[in-house]
Backbone as CSV, one residue per row, in Angstrom:
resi,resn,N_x,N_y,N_z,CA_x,CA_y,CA_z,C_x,C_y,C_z
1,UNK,-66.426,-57.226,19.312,-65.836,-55.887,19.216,-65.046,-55.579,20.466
2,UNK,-66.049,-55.766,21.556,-64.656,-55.505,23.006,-63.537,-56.315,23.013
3,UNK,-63.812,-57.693,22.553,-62.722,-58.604,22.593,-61.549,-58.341,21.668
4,UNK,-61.791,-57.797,20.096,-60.952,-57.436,19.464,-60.476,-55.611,20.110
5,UNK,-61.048,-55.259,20.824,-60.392,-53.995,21.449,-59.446,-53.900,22.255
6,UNK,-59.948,-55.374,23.306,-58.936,-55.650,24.477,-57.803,-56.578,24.412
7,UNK,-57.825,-56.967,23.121,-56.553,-57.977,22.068,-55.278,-56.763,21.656
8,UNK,-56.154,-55.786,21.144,-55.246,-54.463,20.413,-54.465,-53.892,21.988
9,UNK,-55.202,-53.324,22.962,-54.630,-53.224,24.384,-53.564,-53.999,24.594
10,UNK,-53.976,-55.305,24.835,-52.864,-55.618,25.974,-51.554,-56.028,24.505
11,UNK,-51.697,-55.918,23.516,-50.611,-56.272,22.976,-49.917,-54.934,22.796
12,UNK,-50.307,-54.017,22.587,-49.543,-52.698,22.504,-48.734,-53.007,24.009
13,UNK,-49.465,-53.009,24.870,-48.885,-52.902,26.519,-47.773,-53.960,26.372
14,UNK,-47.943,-55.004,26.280,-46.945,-55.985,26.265,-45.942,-55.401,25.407
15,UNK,-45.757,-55.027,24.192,-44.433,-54.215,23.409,-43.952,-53.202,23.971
16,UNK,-45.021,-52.175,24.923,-44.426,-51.020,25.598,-43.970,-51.468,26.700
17,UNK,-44.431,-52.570,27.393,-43.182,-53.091,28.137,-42.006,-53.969,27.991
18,UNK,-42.242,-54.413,26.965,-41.169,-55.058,26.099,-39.885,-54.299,26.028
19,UNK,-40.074,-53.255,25.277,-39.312,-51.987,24.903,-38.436,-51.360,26.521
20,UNK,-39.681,-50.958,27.470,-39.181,-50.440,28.435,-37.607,-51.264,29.038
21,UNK,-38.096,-52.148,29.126,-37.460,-53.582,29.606,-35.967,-53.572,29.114
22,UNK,-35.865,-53.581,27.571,-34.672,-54.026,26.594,-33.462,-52.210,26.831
23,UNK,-34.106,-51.416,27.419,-33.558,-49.692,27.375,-34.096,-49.213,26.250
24,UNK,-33.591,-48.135,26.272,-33.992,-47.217,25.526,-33.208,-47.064,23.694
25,UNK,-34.405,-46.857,22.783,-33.978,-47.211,21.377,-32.785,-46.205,20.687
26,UNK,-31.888,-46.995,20.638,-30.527,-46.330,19.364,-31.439,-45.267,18.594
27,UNK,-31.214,-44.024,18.739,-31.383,-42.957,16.994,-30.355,-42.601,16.922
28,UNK,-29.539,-43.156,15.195,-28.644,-42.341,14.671,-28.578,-41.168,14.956
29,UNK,-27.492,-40.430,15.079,-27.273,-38.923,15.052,-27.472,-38.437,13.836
30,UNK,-28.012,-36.523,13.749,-28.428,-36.852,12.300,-26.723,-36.205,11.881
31,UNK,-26.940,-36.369,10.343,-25.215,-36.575,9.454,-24.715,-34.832,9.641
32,UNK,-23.518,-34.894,9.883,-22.741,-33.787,9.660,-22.085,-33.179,8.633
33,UNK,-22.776,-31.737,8.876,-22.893,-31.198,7.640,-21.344,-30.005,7.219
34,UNK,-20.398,-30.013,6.632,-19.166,-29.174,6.372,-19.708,-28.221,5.710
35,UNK,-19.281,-27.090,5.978,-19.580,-25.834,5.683,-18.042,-24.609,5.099
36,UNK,-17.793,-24.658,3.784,-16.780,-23.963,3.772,-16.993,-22.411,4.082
37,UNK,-15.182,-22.084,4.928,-15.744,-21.020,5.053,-16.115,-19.484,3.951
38,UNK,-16.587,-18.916,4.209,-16.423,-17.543,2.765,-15.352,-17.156,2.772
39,UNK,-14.982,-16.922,1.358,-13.689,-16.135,0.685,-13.977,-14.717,1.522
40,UNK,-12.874,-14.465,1.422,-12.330,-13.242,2.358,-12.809,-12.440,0.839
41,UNK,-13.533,-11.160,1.180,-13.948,-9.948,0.062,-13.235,-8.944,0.211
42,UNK,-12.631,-9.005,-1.130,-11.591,-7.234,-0.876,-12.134,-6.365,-1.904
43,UNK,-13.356,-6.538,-2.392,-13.959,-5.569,-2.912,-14.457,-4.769,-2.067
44,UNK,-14.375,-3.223,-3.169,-15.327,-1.768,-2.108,-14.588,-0.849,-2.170
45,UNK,-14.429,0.806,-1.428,-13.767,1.652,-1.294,-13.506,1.647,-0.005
46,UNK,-12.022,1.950,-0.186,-11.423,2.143,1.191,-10.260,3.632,1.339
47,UNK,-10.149,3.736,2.801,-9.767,4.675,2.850,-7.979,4.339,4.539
48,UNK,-7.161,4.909,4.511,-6.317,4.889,5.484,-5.108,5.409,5.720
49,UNK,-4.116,5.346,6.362,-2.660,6.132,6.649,-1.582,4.961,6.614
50,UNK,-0.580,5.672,6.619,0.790,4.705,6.592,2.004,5.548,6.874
51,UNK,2.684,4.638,7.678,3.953,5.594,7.772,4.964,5.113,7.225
52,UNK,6.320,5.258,7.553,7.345,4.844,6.561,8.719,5.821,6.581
53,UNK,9.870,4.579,6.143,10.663,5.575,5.470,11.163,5.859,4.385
54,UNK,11.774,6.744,3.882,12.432,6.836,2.591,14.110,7.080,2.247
55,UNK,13.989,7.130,1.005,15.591,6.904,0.993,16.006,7.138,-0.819
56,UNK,16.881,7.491,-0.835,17.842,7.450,-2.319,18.525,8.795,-2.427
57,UNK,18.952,8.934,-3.647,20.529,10.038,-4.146,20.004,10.901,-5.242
58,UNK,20.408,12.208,-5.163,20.274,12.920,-6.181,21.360,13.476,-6.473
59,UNK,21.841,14.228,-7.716,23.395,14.464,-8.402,22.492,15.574,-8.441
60,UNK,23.271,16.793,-7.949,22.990,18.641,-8.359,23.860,18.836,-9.852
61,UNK,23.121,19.635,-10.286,23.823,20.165,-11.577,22.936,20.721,-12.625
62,UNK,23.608,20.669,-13.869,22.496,21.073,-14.905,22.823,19.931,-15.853
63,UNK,21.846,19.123,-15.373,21.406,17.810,-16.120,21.537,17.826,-17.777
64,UNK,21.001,18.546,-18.347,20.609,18.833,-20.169,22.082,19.365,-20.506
65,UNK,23.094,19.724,-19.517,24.144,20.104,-20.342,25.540,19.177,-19.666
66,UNK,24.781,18.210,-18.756,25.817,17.154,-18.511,26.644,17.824,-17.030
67,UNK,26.295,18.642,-16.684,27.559,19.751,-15.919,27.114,18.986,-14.264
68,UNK,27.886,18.413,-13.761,27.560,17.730,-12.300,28.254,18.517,-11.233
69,UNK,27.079,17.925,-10.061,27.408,18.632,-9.028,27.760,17.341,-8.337
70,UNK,27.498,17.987,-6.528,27.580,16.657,-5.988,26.807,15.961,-5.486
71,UNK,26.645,14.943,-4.974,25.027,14.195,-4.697,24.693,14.434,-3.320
72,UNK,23.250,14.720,-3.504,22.784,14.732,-1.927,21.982,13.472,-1.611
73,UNK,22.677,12.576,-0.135,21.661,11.443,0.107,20.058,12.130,0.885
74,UNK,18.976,11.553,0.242,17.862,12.004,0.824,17.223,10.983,1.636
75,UNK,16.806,11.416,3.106,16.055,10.193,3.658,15.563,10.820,4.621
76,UNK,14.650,10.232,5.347,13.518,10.444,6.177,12.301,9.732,6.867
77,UNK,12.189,9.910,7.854,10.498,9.172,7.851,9.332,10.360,7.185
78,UNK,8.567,9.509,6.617,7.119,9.882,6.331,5.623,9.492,6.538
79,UNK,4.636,10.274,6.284,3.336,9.570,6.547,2.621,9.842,5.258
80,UNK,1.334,8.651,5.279,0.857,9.219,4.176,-0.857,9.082,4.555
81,UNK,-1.453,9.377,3.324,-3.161,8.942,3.726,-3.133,8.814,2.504
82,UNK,-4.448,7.801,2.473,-4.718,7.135,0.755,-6.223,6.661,0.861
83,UNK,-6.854,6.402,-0.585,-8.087,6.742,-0.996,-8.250,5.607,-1.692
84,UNK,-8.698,4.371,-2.084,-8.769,3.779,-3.005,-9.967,3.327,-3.303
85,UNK,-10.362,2.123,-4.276,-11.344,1.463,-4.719,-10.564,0.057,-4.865
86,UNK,-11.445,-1.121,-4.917,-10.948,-2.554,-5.330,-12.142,-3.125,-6.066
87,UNK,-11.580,-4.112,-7.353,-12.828,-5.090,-7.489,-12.341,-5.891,-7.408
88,UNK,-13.035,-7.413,-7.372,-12.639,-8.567,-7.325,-13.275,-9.716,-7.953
89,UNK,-12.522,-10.608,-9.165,-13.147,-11.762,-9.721,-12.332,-12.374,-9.168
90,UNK,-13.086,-13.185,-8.583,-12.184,-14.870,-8.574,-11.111,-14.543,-7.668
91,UNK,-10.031,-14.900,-7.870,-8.948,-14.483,-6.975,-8.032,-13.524,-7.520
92,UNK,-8.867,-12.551,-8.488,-8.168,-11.621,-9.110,-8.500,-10.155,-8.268
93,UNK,-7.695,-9.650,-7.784,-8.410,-7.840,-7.208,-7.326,-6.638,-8.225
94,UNK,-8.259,-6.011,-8.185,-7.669,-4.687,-9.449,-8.310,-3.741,-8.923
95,UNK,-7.849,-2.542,-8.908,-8.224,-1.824,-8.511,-7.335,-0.212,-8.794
96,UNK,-7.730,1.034,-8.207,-7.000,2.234,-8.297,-7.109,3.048,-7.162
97,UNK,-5.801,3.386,-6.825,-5.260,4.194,-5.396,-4.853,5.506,-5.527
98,UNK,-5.166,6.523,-4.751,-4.732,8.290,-4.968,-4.035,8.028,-3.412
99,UNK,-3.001,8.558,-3.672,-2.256,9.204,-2.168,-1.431,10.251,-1.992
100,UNK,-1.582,10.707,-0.791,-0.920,12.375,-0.589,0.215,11.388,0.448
101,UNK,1.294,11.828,0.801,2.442,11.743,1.457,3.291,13.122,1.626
102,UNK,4.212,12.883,3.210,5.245,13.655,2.956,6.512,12.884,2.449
103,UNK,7.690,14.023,2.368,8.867,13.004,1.564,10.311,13.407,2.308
104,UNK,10.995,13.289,1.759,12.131,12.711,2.376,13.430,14.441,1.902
105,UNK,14.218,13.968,2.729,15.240,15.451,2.709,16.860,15.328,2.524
106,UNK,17.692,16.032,2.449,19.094,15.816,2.446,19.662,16.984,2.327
107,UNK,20.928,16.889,3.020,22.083,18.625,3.125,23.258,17.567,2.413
108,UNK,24.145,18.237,1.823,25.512,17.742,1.440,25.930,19.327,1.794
109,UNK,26.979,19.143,3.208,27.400,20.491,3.606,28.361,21.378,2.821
110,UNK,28.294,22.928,3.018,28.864,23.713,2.130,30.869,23.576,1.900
111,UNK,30.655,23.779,0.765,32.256,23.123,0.701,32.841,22.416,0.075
112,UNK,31.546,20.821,-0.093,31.511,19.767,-1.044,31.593,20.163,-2.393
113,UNK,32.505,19.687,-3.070,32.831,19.980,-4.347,32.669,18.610,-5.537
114,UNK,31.621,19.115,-6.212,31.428,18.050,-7.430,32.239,18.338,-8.506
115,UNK,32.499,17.491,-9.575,32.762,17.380,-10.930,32.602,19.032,-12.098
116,UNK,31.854,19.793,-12.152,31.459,20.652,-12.277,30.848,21.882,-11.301
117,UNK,29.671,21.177,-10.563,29.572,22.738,-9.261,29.805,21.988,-8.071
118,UNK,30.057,22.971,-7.597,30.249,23.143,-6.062,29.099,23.548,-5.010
119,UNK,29.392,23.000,-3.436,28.170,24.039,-2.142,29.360,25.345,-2.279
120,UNK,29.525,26.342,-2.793,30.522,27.276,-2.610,29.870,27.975,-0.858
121,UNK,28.448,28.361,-1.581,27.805,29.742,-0.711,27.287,29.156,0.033
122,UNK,26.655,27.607,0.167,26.225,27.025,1.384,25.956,25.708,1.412
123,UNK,24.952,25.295,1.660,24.522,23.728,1.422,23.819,23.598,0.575
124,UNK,24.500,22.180,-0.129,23.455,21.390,-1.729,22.303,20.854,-0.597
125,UNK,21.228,21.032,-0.699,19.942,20.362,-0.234,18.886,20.365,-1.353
126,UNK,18.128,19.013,-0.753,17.200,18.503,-1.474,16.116,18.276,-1.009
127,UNK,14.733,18.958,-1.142,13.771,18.391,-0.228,12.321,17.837,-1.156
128,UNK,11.791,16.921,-0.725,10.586,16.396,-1.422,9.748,16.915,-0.269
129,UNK,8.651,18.328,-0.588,7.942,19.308,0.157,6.828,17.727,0.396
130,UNK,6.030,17.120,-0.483,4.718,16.998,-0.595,4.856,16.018,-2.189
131,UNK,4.164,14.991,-1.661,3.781,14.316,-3.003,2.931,13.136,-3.161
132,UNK,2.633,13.374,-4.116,0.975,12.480,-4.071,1.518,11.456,-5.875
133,UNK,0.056,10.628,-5.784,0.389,9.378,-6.697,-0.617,8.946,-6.992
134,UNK,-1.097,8.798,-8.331,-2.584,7.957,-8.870,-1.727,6.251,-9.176
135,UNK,-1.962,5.449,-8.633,-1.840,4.458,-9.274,-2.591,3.361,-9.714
136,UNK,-2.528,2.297,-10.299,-3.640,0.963,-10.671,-2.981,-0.246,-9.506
137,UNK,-3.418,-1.355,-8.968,-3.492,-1.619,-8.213,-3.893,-3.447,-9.003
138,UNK,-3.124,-4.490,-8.911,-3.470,-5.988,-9.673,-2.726,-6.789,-8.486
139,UNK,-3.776,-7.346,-7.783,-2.977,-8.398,-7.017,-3.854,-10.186,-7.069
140,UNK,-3.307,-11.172,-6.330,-3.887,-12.084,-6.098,-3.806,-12.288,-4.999
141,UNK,-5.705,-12.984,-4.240,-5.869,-12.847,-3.022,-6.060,-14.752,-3.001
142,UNK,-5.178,-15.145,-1.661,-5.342,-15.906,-0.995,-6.075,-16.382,0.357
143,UNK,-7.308,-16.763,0.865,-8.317,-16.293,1.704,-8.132,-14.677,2.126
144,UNK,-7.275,-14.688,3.129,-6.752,-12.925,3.993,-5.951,-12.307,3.156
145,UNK,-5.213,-12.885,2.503,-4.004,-12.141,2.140,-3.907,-11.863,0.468
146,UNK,-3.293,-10.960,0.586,-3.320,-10.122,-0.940,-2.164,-9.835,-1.554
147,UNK,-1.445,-10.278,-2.229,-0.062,-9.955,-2.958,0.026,-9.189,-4.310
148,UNK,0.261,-7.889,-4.053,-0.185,-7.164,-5.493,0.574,-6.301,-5.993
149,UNK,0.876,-5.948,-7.043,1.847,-5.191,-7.840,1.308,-3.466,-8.143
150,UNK,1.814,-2.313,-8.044,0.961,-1.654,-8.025,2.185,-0.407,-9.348
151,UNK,1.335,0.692,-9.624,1.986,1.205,-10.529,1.185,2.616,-10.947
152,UNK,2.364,4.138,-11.292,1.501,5.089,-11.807,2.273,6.043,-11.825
153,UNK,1.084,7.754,-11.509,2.166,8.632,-11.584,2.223,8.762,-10.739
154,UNK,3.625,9.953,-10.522,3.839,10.435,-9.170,4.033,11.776,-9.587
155,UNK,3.617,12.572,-8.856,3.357,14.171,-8.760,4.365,14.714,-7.027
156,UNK,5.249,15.544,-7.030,5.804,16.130,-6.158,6.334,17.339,-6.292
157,UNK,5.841,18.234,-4.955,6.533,19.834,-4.976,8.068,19.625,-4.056
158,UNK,8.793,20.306,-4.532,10.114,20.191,-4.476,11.066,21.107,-3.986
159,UNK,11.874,21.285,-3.442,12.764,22.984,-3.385,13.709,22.160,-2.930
160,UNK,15.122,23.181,-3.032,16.915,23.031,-3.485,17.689,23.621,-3.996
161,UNK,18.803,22.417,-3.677,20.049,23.852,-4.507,21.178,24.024,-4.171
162,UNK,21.693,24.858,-4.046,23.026,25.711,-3.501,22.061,26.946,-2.428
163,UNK,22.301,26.414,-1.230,21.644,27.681,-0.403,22.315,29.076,-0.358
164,UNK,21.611,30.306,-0.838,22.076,31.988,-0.607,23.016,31.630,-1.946
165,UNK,22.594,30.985,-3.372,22.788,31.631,-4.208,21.949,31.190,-5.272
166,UNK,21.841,31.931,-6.545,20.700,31.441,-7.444,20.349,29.939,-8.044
167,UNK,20.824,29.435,-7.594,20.689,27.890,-8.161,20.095,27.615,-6.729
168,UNK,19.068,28.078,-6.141,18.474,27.891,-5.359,17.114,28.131,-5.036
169,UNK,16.060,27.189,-4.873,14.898,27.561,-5.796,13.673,26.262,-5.491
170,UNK,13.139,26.363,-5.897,11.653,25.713,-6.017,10.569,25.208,-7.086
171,UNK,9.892,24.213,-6.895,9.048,23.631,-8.247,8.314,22.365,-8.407
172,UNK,8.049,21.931,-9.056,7.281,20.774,-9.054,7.454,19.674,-10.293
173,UNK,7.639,18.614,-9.867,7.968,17.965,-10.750,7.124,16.393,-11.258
174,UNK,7.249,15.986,-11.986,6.181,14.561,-12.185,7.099,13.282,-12.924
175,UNK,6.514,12.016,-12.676,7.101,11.181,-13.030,6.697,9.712,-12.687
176,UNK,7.134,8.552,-11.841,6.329,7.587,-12.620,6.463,6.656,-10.621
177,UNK,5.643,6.089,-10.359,5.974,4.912,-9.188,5.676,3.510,-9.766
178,UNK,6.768,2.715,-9.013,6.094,1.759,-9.224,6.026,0.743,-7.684
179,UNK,5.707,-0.563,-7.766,6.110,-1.347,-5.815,5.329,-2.584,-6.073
180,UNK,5.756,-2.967,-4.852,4.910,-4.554,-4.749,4.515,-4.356,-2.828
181,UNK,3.195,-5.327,-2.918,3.136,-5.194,-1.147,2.255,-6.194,-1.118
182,UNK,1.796,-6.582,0.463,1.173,-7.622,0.966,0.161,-6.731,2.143
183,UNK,-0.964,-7.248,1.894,-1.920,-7.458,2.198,-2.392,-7.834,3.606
184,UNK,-3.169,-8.330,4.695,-3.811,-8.840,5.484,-4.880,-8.536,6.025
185,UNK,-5.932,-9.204,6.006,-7.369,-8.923,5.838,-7.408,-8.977,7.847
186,UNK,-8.057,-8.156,8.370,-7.903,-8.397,9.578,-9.185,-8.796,10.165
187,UNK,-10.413,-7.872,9.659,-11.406,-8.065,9.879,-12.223,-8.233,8.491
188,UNK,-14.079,-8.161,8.684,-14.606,-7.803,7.376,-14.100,-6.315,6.496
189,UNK,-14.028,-5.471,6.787,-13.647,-4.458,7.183,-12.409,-3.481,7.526
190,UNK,-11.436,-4.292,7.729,-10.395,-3.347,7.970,-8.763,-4.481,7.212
191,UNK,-7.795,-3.710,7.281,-6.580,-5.267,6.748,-5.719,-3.938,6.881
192,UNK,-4.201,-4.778,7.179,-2.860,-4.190,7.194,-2.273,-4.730,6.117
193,UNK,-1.733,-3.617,5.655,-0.030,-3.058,4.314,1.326,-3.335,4.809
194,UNK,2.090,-4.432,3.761,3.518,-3.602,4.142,3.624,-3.400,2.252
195,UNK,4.445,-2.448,2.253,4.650,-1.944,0.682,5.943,-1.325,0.448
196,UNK,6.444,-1.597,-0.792,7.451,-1.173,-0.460,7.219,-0.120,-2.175
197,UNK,7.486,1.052,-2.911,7.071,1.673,-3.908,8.570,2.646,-4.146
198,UNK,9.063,2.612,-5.408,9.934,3.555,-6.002,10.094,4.617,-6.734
199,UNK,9.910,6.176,-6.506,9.799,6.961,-7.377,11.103,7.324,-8.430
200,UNK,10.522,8.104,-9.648,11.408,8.524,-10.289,10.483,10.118,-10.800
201,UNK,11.188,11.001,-10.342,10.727,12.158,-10.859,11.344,13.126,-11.958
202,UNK,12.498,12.285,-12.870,13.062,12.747,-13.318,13.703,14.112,-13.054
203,UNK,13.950,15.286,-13.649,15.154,16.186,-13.388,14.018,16.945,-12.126
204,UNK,14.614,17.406,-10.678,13.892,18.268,-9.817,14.318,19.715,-10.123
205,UNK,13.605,20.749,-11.106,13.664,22.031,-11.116,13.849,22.865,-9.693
206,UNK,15.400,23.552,-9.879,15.512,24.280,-8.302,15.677,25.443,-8.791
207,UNK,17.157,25.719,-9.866,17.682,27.042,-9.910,16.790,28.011,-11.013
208,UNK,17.417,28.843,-10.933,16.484,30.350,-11.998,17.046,30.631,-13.231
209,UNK,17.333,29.268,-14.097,17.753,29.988,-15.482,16.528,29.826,-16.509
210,UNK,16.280,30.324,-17.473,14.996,31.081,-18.183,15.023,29.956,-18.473
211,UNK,16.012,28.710,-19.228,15.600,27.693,-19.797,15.588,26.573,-19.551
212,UNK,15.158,25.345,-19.763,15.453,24.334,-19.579,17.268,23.667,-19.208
213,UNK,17.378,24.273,-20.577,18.934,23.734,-20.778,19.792,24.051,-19.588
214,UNK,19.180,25.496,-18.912,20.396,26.031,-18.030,20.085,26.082,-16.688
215,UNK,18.438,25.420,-16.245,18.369,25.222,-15.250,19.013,24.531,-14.032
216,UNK,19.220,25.033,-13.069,19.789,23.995,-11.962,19.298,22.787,-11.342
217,UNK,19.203,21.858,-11.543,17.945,20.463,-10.830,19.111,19.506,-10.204
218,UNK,18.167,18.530,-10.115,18.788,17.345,-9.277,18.136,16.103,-9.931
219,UNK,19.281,15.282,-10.204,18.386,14.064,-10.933,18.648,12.619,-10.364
220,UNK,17.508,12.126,-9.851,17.988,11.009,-8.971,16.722,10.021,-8.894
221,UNK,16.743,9.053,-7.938,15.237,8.737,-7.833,15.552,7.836,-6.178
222,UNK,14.250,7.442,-5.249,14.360,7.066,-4.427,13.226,6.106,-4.080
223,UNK,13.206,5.383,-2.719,12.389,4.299,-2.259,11.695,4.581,-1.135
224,UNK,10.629,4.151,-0.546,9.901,4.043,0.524,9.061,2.771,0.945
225,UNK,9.515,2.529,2.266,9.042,1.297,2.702,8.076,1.395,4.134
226,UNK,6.769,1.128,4.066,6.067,1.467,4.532,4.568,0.619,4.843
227,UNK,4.004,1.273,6.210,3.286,0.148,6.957,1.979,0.956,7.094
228,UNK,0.650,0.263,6.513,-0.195,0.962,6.417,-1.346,0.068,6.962
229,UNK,-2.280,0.851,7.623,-3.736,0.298,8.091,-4.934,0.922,7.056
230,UNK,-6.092,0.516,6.843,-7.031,0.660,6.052,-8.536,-0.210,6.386
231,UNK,-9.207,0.960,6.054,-10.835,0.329,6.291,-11.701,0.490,5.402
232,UNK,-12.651,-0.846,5.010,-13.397,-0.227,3.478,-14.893,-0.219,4.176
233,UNK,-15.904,0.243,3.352,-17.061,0.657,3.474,-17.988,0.467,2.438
């Protein structure tokens, strides 16, 4: 029994110095593991501002009876704030956006003479007071980035006219947006807009005749191109 004890000894010893002797034993490294990274999530509600400018033409007159005035160019910078929601399958995001904005302005000075009316008594002006927009929201997202088509109504209060005489006036009018824009996811949490969206508000009610037919408006439509930040929650 000691002899088979002191057999087991010195042969272990002899391999542990064996070993010592030859250096120290190769271990594979263990295997490396790839990890893709997560899809960028643009689902959730979000909320943010944008500024921008705007731009396009309106013709004064009384639209329903053909009778033209002369056109006022409208343009401006604006800001806006907006409200939305997003979902997202796959690389599909859909979603729906509410936004308030201001809008854009124009004088055609007194004097200018259209086809039918004239600025006799002062200046044709055109102003977009305030206007807001429900739209739907379909884009496709590429990790950060989002390319999406967007579309709806548009709601705006309005005033114009011939200034210091009755075709001069105030109102509200509705009608349709539509745009395309891009996306960039910046953080979990936050991403930058550029967008570019076109209204049409059909005829803008200014002057004071009882009816449709004989009202004074402006019929035109215009663009806004604009840079927006946003954060969802």
């Amino acid at each position: 029994m000691k002899f088979s004890l002191s057999l087991s000894t010195a042969v272990a010893t002899t391999l542990a110095t064996a070993a010592t002797a030859s250096g120290p034993i190769d271990v594979a490294p263990p295997p490396v593991v790839y990890q893709m990274p997560a899809a960028y999530d643009w689902s959730g509600t979000y909320f943010g501002a944008a500024i921008g400018y705007s731009r396009g033409t309106y013709r004064l007159g009384v639209s329903a009876l053909n009778q033209l005035g002369p056109n006022v160019e409208i343009s401006g910078a604006t800001g806006a704030a907006f409200l939305g929601r997003n979902w997202q399958s796959g690389s599909t995001v859909f979603g729906v956006e509410f936004d308030a904005s201001t809008g854009a302005n124009g004088i055609t000075p007194q004097g200018t003479a259209g086809p039918f009316w004239s600025c006799n008594t002062g200046n044709c002006n055109v102003n977009i007071d305030s206007l807001f927009t429900l739209r739907g929201r379909v884009g496709v997202a590429q990790n950060n980035w989002l390319i999406y088509g967007t579309g709806g109504i548009a709601h705006a209060n309005v005033s114009g006219g011939i200034l210091n005489s009755a075709q001069q006036g105030s109102g509200s009018a509705t009608g349709y947006v539509v745009g395309l824009g891009a996306e960039y996811g910046l953080s979990a949490r936050s991403s930058v807009r550029l967008e570019y969206l076109h209204y049409d508000l059909g005829a803008l009610p200014f002057g004071t005749g009882s009816l449709p037919t004989d009202r004074f408006d402006g019929v035109g439509d215009f663009g806004t191109l604009r840079l927006g930040y946003s954060m969802r929650f």
